[in-house]
TORKE-617197 format. One record per residue (C-alpha): residue in one letter; x, y, z. Coordinates in nm, 2 decimals. Layout:
<sites>
<site><aa>a</aa><east>X</east><north>Y</north><up>Z</up></site>
...
</sites>
This chain:
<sites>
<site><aa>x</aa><east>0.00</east><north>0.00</north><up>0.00</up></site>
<site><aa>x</aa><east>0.29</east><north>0.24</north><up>0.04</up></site>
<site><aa>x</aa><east>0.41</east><north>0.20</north><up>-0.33</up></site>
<site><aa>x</aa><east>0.02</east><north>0.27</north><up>-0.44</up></site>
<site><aa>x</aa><east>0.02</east><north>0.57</north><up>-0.23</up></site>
<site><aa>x</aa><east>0.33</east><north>0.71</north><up>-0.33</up></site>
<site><aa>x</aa><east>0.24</east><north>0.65</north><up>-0.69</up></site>
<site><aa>x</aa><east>-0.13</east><north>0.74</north><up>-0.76</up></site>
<site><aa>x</aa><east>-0.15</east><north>1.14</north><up>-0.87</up></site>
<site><aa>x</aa><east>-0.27</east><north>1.40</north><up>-0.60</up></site>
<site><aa>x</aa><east>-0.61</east><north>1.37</north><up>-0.76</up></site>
<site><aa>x</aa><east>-0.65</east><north>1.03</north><up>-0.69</up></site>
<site><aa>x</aa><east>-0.50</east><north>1.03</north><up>-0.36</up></site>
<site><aa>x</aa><east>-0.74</east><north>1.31</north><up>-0.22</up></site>
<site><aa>x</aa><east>-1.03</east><north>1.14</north><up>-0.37</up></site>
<site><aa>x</aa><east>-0.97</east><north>0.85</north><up>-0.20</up></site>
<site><aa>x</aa><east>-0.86</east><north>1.02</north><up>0.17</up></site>
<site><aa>x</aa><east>-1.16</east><north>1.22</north><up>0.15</up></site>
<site><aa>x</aa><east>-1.35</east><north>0.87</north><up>0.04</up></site>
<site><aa>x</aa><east>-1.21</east><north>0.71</north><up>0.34</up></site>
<site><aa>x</aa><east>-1.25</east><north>1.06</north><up>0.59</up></site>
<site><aa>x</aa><east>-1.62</east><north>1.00</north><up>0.46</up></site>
<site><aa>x</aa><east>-1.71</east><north>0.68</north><up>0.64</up></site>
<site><aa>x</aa><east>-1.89</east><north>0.71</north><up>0.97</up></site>
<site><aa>x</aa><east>-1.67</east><north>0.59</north><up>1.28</up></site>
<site><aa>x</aa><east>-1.94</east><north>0.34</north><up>1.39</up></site>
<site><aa>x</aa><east>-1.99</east><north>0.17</north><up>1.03</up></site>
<site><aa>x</aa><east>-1.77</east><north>-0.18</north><up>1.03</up></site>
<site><aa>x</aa><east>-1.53</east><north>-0.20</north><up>0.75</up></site>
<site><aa>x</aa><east>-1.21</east><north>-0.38</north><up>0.71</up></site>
<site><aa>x</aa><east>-0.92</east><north>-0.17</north><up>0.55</up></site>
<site><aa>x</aa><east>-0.67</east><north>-0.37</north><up>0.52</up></site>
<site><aa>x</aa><east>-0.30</east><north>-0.27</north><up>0.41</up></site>
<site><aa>x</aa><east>0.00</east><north>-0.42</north><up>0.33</up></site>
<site><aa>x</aa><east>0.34</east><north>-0.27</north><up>0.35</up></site>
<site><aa>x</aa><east>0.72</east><north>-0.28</north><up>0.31</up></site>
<site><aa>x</aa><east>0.84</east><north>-0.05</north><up>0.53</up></site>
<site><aa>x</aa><east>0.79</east><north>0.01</north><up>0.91</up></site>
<site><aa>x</aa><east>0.52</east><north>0.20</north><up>1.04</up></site>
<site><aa>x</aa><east>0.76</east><north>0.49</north><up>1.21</up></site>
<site><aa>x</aa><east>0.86</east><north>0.56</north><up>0.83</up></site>
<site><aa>x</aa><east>0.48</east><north>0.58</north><up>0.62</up></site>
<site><aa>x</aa><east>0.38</east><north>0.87</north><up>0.50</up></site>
<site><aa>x</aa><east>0.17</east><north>1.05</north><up>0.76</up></site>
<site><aa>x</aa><east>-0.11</east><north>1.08</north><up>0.58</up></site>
<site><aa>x</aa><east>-0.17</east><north>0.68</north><up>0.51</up></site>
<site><aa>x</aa><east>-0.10</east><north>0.62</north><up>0.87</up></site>
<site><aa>x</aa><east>-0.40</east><north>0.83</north><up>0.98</up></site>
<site><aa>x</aa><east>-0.61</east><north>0.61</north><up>0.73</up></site>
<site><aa>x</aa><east>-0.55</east><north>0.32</north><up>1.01</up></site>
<site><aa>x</aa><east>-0.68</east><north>0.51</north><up>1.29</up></site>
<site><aa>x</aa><east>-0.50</east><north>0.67</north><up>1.63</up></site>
<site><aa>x</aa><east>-0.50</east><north>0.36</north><up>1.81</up></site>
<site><aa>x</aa><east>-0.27</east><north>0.10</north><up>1.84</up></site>
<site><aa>x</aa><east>-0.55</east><north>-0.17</north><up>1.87</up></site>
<site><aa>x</aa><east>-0.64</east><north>-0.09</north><up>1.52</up></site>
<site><aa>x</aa><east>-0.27</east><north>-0.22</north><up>1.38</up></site>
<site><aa>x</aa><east>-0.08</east><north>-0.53</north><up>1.42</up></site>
<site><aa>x</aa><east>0.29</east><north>-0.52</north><up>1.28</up></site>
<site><aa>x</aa><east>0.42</east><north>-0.89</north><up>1.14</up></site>
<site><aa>x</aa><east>0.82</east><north>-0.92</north><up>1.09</up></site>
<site><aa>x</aa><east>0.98</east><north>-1.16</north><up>0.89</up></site>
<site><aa>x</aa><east>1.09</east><north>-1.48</north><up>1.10</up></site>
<site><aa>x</aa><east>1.45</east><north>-1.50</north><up>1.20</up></site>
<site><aa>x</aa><east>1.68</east><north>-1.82</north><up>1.11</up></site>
<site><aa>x</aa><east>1.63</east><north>-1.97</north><up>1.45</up></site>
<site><aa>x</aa><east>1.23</east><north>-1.97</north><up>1.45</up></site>
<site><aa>x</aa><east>1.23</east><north>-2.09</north><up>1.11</up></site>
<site><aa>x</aa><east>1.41</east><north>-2.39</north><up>1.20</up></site>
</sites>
């Protein structure tokens, strides 16, 4: 989702923040995104388009040699 974002045009990225800004808080939808790089280093505004709260995010690493084996 970070490539996407950083590659759609301005257009298309507003139309889809304001999209997103649009949906009541008590309507239940999964948004789910998938990126490369750590959270601390996404642009700001995608990081707002998964909430303020921590509950809302879970962070997966890639397995290290010794849990693999």
């Amino acid at each position: 989702m970070d490539l996407w974002f950083r590659t759609i045009s301005d257009a298309a990225r507003e139309t889809f923040m304001t999209l997103i800004r649009g949906i009541s808080p008590s309507d239940p939808i999964l948004l789910l995104g998938l990126v490369e790089a750590p959270l601390s280093q996404l642009d700001p505004d995608l990081r707002a388009l998964f909430g303020y709260s921590l509950q809302n995010r879970v962070e997966l690493t890639s397995p290290s040699a010794v849990s693999i084996v």
